[in-house]
C-alpha positions as CSV (number, residue, x, y, z in Angstrom):
1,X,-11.5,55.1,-65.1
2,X,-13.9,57.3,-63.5
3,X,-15.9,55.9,-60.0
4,X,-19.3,56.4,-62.1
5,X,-18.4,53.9,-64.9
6,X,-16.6,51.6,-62.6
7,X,-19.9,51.4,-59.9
8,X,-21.6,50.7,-63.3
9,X,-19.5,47.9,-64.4
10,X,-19.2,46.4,-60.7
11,X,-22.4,44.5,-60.8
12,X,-21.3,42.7,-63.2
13,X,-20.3,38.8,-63.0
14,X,-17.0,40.2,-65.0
15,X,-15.3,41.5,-62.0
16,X,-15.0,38.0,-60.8
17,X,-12.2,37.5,-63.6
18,X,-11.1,41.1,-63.0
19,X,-9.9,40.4,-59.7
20,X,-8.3,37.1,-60.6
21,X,-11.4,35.0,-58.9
22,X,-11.4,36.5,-55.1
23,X,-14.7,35.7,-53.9
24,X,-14.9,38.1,-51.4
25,X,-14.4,41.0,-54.0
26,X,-17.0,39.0,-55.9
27,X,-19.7,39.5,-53.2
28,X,-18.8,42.9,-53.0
29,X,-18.9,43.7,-56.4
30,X,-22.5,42.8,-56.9
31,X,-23.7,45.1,-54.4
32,X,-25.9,47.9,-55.3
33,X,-24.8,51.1,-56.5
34,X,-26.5,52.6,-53.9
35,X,-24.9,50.5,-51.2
36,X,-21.6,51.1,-52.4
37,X,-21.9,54.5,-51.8
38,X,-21.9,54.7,-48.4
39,X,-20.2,57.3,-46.6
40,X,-18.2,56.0,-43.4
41,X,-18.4,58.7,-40.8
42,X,-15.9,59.0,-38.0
43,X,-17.4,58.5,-34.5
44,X,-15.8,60.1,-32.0
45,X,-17.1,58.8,-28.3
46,X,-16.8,59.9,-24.9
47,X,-13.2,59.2,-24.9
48,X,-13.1,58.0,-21.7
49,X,-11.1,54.4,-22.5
50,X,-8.1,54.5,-21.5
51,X,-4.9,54.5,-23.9
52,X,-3.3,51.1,-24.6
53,X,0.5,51.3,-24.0
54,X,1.9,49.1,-26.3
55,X,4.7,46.5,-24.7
56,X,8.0,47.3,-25.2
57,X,10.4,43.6,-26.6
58,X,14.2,44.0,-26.3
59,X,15.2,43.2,-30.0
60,X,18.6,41.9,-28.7
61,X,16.9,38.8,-27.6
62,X,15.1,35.8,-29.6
63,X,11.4,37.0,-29.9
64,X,8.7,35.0,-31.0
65,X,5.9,35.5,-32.5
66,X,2.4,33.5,-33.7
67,X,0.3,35.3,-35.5
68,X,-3.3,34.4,-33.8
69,X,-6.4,35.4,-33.4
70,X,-7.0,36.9,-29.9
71,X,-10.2,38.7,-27.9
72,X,-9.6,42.5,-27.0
73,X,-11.2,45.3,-25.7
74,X,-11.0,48.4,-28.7
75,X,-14.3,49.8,-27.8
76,X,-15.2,50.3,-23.9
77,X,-17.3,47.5,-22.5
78,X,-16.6,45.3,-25.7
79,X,-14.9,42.3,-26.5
80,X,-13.5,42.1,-30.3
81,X,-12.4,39.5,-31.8
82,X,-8.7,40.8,-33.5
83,X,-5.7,39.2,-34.9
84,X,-2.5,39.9,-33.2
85,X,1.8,38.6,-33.0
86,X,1.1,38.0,-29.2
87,X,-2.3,38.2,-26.6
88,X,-3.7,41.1,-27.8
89,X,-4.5,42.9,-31.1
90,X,-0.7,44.7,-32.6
91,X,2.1,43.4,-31.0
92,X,4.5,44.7,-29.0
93,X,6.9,47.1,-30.3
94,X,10.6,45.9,-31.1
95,X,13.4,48.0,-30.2
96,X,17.0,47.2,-31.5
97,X,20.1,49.2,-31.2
98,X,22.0,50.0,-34.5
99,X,24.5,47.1,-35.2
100,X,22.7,44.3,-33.5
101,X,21.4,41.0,-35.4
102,X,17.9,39.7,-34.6
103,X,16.1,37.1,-34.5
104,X,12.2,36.9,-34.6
105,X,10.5,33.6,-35.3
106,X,6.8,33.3,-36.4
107,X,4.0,31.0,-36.4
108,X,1.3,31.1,-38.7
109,X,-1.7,30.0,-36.3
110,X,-4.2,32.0,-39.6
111,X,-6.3,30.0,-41.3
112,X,-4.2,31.4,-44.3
113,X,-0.8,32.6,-45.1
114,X,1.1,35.6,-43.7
115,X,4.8,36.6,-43.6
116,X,6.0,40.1,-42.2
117,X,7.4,42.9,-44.3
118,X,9.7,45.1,-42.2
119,X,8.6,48.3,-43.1
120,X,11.3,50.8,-43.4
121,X,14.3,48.5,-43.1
122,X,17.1,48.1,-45.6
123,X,17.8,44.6,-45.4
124,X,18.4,41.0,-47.2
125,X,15.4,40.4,-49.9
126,X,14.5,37.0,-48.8
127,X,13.9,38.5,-44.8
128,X,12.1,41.4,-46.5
129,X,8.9,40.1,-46.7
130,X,7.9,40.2,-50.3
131,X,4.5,38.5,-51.3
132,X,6.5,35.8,-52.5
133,X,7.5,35.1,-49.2
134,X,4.6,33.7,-47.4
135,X,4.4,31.1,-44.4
136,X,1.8,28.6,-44.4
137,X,-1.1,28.1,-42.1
138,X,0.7,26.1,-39.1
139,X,4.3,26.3,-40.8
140,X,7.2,28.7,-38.9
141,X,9.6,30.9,-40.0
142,X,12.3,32.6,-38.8
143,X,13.7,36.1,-39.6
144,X,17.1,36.9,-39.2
145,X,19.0,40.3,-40.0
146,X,21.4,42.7,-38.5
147,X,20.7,46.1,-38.6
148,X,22.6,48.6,-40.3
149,X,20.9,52.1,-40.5
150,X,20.5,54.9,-38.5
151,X,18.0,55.1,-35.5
152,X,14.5,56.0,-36.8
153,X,10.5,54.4,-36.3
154,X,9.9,51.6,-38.1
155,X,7.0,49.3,-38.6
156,X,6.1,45.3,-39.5
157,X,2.8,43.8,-41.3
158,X,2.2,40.8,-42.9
159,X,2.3,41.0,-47.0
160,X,0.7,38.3,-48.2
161,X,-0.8,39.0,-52.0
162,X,-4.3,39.9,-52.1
163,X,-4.9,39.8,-48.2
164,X,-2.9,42.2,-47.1
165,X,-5.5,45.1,-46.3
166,X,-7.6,42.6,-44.4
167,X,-4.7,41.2,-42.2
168,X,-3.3,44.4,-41.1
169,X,-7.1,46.0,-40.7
170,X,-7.6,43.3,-38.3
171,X,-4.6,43.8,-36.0
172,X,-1.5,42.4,-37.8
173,X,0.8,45.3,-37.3
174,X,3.8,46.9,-35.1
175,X,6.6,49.1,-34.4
176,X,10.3,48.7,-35.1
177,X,12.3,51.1,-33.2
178,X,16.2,51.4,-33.9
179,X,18.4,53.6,-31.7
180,X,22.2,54.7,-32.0
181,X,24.7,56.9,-31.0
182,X,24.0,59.6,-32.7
183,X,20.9,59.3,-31.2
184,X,21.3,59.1,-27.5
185,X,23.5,62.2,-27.7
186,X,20.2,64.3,-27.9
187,X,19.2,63.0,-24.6
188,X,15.4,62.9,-25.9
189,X,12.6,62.2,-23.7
190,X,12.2,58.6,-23.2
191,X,10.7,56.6,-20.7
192,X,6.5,57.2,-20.6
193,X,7.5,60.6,-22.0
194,X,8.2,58.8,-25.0
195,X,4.6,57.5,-26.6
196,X,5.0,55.0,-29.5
197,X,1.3,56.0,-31.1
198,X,-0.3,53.8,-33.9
199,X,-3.3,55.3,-35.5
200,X,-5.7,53.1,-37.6
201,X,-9.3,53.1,-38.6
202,X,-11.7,50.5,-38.5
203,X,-15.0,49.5,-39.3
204,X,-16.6,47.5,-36.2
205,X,-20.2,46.0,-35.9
206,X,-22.0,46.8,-32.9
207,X,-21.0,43.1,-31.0
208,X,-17.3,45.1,-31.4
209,X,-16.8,42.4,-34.1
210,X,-14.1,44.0,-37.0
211,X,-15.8,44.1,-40.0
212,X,-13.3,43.9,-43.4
213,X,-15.7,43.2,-46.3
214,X,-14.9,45.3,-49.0
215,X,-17.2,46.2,-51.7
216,X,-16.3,47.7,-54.9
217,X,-16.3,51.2,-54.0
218,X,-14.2,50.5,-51.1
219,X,-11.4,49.0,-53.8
220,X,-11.8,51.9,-55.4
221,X,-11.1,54.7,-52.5
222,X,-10.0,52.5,-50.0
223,X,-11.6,50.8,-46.6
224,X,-12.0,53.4,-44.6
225,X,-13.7,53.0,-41.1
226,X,-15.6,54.8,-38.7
227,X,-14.0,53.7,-35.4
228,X,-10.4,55.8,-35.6
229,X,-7.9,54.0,-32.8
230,X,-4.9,54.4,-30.9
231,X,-2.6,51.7,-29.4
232,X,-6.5,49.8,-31.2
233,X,-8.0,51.9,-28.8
234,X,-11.2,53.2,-29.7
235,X,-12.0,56.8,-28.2
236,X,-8.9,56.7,-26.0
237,X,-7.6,59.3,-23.3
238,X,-3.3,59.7,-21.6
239,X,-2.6,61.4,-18.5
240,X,0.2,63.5,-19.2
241,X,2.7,65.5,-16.9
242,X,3.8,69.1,-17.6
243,X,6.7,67.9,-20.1
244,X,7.9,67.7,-23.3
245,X,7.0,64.2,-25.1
246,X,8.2,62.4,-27.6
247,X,5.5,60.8,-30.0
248,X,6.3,58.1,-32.7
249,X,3.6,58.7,-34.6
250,X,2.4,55.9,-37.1
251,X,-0.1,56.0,-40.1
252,X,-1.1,52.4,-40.4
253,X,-4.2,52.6,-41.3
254,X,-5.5,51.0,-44.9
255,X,-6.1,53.7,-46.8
256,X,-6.9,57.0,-44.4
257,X,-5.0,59.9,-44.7
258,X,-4.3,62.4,-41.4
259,X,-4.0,66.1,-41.1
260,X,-2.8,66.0,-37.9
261,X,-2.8,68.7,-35.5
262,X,-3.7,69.3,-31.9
263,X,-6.8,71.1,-30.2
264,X,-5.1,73.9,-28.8
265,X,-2.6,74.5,-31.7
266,X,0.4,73.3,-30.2
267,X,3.3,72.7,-32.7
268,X,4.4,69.6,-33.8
269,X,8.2,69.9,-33.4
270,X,9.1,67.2,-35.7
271,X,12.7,65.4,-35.3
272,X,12.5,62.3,-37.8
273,X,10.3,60.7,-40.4
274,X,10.3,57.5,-42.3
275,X,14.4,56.9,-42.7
276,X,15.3,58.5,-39.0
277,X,16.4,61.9,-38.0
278,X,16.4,65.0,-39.7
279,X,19.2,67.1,-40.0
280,X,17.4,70.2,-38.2
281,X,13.9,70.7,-36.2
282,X,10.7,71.4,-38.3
283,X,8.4,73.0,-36.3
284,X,4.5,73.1,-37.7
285,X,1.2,73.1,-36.3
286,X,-0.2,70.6,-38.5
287,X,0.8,67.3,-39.9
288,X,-0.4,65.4,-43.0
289,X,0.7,61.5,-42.6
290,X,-0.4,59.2,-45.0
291,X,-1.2,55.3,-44.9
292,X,2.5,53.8,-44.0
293,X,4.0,57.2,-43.0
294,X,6.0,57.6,-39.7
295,X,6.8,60.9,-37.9
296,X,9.2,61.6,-35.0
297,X,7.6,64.6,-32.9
298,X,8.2,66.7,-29.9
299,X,5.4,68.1,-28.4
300,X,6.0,70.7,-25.3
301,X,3.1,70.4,-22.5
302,X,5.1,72.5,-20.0
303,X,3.1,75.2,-20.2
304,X,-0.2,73.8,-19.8
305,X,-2.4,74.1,-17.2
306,X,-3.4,71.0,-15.1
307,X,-6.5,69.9,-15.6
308,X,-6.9,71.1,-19.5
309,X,-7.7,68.2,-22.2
310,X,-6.2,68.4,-25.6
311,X,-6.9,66.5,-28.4
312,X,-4.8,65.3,-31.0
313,X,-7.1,65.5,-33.9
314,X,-7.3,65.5,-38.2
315,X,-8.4,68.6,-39.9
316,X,-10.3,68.3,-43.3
317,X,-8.0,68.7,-46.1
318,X,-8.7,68.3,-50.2
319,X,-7.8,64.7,-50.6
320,X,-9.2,64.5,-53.8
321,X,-12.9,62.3,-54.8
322,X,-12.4,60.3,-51.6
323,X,-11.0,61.7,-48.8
324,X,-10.4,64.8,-46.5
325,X,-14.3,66.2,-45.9
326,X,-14.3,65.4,-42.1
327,X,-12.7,66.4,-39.0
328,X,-12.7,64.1,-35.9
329,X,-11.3,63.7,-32.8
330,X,-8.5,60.5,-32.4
331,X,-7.3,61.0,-28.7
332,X,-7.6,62.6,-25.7
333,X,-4.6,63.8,-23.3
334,X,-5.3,65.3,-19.8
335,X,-2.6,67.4,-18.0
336,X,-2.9,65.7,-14.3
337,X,0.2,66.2,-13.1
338,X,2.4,69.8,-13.0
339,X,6.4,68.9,-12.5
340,X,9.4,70.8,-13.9
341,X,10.7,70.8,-17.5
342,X,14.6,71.1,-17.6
343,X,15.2,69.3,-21.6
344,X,15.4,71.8,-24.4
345,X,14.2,71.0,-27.9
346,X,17.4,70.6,-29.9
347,X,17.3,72.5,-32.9
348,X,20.3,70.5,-35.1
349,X,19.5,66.8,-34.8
350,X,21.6,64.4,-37.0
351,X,23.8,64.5,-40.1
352,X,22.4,64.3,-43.2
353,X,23.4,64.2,-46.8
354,X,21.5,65.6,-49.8
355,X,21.7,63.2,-53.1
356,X,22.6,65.5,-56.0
357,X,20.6,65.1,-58.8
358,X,23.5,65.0,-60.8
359,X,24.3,61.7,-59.3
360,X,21.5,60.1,-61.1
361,X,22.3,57.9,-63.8
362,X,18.4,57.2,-65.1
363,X,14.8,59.0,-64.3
364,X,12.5,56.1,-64.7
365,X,8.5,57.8,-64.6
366,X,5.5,56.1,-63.5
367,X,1.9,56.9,-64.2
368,X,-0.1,56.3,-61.3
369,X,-3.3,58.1,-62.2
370,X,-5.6,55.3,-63.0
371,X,-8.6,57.2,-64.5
372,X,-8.3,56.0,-68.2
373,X,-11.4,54.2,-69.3
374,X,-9.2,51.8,-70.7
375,X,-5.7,50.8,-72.7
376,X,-2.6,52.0,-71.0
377,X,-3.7,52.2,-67.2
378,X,-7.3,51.8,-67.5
379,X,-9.7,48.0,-67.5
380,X,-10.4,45.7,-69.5
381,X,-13.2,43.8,-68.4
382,X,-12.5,41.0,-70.5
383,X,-9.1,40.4,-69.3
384,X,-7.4,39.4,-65.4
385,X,-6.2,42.7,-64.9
386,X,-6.9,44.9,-62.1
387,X,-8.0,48.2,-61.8
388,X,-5.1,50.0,-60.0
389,X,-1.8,50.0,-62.2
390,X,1.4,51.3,-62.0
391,X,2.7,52.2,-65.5
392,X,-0.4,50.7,-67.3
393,X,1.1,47.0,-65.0
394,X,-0.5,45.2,-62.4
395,X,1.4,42.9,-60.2
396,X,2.8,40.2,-61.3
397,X,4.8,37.7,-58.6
398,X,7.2,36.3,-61.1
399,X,8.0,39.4,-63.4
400,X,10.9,42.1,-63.1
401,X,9.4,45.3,-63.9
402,X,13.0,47.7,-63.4
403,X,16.2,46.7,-62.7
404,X,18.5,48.9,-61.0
405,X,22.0,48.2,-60.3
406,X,23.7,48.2,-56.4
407,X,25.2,50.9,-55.8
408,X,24.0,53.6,-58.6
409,X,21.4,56.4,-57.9
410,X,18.0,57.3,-59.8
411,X,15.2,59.5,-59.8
412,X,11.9,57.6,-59.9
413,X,9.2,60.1,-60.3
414,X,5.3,59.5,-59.9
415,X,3.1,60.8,-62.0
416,X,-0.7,61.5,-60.4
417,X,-0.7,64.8,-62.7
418,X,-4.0,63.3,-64.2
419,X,-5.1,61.4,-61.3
420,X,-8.9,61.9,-58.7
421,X,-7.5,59.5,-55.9
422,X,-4.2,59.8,-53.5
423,X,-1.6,57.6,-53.8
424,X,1.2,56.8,-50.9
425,X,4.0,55.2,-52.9
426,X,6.0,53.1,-51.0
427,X,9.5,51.2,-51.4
428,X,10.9,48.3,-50.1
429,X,14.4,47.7,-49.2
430,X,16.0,51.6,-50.1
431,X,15.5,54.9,-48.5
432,X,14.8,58.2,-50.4
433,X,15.0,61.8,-50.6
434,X,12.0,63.6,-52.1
435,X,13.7,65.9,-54.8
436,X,10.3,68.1,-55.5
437,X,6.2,68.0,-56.1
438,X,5.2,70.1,-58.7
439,X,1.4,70.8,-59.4
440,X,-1.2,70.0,-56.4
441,X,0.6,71.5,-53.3
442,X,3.7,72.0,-55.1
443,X,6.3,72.3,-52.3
444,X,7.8,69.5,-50.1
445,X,6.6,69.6,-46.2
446,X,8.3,69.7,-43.3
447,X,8.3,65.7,-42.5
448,X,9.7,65.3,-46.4
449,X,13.0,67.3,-45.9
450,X,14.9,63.7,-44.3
451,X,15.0,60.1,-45.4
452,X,11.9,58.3,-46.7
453,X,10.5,54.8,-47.6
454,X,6.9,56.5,-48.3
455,X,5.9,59.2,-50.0
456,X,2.5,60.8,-50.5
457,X,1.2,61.9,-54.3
458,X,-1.6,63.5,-54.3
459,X,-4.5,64.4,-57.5
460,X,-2.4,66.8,-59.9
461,X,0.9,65.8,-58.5
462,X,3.9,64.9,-59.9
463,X,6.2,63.9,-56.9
464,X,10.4,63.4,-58.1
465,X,12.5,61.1,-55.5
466,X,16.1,60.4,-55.5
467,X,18.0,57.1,-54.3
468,X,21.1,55.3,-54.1
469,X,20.5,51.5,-53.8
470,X,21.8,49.4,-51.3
471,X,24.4,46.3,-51.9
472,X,20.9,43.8,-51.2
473,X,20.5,42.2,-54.1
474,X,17.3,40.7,-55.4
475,X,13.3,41.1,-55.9
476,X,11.6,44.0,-54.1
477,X,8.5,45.4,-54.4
478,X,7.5,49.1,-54.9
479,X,3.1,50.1,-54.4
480,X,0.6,52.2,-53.2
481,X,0.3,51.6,-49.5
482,X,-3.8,52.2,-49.8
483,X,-3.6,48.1,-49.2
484,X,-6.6,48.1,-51.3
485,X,-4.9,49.6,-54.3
486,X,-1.9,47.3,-53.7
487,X,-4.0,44.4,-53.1
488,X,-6.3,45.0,-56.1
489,X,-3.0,45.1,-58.1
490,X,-1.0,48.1,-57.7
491,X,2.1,46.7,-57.1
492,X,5.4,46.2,-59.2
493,X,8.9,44.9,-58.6
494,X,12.5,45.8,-59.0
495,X,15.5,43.8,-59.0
496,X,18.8,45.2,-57.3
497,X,21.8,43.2,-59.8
């Protein structure tokens, strides 16, 4: 269904039903057209606040956590209101060696319910964090895994149904960082040469006040905000040395895509993505990282001049009818401090393993387009169906969509071939290879060539995957991770028997 019809349609009582009675969609929906409309441009500042270095937790110890609200500074001179797992908006990031068990217990101080989905890890569906799995307000829980994967950047956000996007807009949201062996033989930069950097948009009144209040449009594209932080720093700047860096880099915004690349054309030397390491160094100068998408990058300053500012910034790019028009600014780093470089960028990094196709024992093919006007992945106005589907579904707690069995591979392949929005297509609870993308960009990008959990489709694309699923058996779920589309019902499961 085309944005026209549906802005048409949205002032209508109807989409009360439509979203299964959310009130707050509600509101939204009967909103002008006009006001829908709106076009949220980035504001870039002075960037003169400095960047907030997230705290590191020791994931070989009990951690706990109570998700609160809290008062932070994300804009200079103003205090916020934000949700966070400990004092401040995020929470600190987690890092676990390969082979250890943790334990993370958490308090739901909300005024609703939460959980945490562990973004990225392979591990027991009832720790996983499916919607299904939700803590009450002033109830406890306590997650308990081991880890067995290779070392790689990770992430955690609550996944409650239907609150999601506002949960995670508002502060709910971290880094899991496993390490191993194969790891530490690289001898990477570590220390404050290695910069765990979340990137997230928001949309913030001028008392510094987060503002999530969707309107229909916004369900449509996505809630995009004007206010693009780092670390939920707003405008933010790093002193940096004369060294190489290692940056974590998360996407975890809502629904904003980044074309990532930096002021002075440095190269992105990337070393991991989504499921860990690659098997060799891709080396670019610009990086496209959609909503839930991690990349592991070396960046050499040695050769900078002190006293030069660079910016890590997004380029425009064609993301289709809602995205991709602007370029902005998202941090600043000065070079304060000239000291000598000894490390050399590895060029061969980890093993790695392609899946033959040949493997595959079913190709299962989902439409994600979502611009029928109705029928097979369209609305029905009438009905309690949403307006983002996968396969002409929307989510459904209690149903089994596919059922795969432990232990055998497939090829799931998305299908956007007729589609105006993006879609980043997510999986919980199994790693991936991306096999190919035919139409749209057509090739596979650097930060695609290793393991993944997420995977970016874009209008006219048809993106093929390739997996082996793990011995976990049980109920996960698979969704565009534009929280808006998966809250507004594009979300299935599968069963692991």
């Amino acid at each position: 269904m085309d944005r026209k019809k549906f802005i048409q349609l949205s002032s209508s009582a109807t989409l009360f039903t439509l979203f299964g009675g959310v009130s707050w969609l509600l509101e939204g929906c009967k909103k002008t057209a006009m006001n829908m409309a709106k076009s949220i441009s980035v504001n870039s500042g002075n960037f003169d606040n400095p960047l907030r270095l997230l705290p590191v937790l020791n994931g070989a110890s009990p951690i706990n956590f109570t998700a609160k609200q809290n008062q932070t500074t994300i804009i200079k001179g103003k205090i916020s209101n934000a949700l966070g797992f400990a004092n401040d908006i995020l929470a600190p990031v987690i890092k676990v060696n390969n082979g250890q068990t943790v334990s993370i217990n958490v308090t739901n101080q909300l005024e609703e319910k939460t959980n945490i989905h562990w973004h990225g890890l392979i591990i027991p569906e009832n720790m996983d964090g499916h919607p299904q799995y939700t803590i009450n307000q002033g109830s406890s829980f306590n997650y308990q895994f081991t880890i067995n994967q290779k070392a790689g950047t990770n992430w955690f956000h609550p996944h409650p149904h239907l609150t999601t996007g506002k949960q995670v807009n508002k502060g709910l949201a971290g880094m899991f960082i496993i390490n191993d062996t194969e790891e530490a033989a690289l001898n990477l930069p570590s220390g404050e040469f290695e910069l765990p950097l979340i990137i997230q948009d928001r949309r913030i009144y001028s008392d510094g006040s987060i503002n999530y209040s969707p309107e229909a449009e916004d369900v449509m594209s996505g809630y995009f905000g004007q206010y693009v932080c780092v670390n939920g720093s707003w405008s933010a700047y790093h002193n940096i040395k004369t060294k190489i860096y290692r940056l974590r880099l998360l996407n975890g915004s809502n629904a904003r895509v980044y074309n990532l690349s930096f002021s002075n054309n440095l190269d992105f030397n990337i070393i991991g993505s989504d499921g860990g390491l690659l098997s060799a160094t891709q080396t670019t100068n610009s990086l496209l990282l959609s909503p839930g998408e991690r990349a592991d990058v070396l960046v050499d300053f040695s050769a900078v001049t002190v006293g030069t500012e660079i910016y890590l910034q997004s380029n425009s790019f064609n993301g289709g009818d809602s995205q991709g028009s602007e370029s902005f600014k998202i941090l600043k780093f000065k070079v304060t401090e000239q000291i000598t470089e000894t490390f050399t960028i590895p060029t061969s990094l980890a093993v790695f393993n392609p899946i033959p196709s040949s493997q595959a024992i079913k190709t299962r093919s989902f439409d994600i387009a979502n611009n029928h006007s109705g029928g097979h992945g369209g609305m029905n106005m009438g009905s309690s169906s949403s307006i983002h589907k996968i396969g002409g579904k929307s989510f459904d707690m209690d149903r089994i969509d596919e059922t795969v069995t432990a232990g055998t591979t497939e090829i799931w392949e998305f299908d956007n071939s007729a589609g105006a929005d993006l879609h980043p297509m997510h999986l919980h609870g199994v790693h991936f290879q991306v096999l190919s993308r035919v139409g749209g960009r057509g090739i596979i990008l650097p930060h695609e060539t290793g393991w993944k959990d997420t995977v970016l489709c874009m209008p006219n694309e048809k993106v093929k995957i390739i997996m082996t699923f793990p011995n976990n058996l049980g109920k996960f779920a698979f969704h565009c991770h534009n929280l808006e589309h998966e809250d507004s019902g594009m979300m299935l499961n599968y069963k692991i028997i």
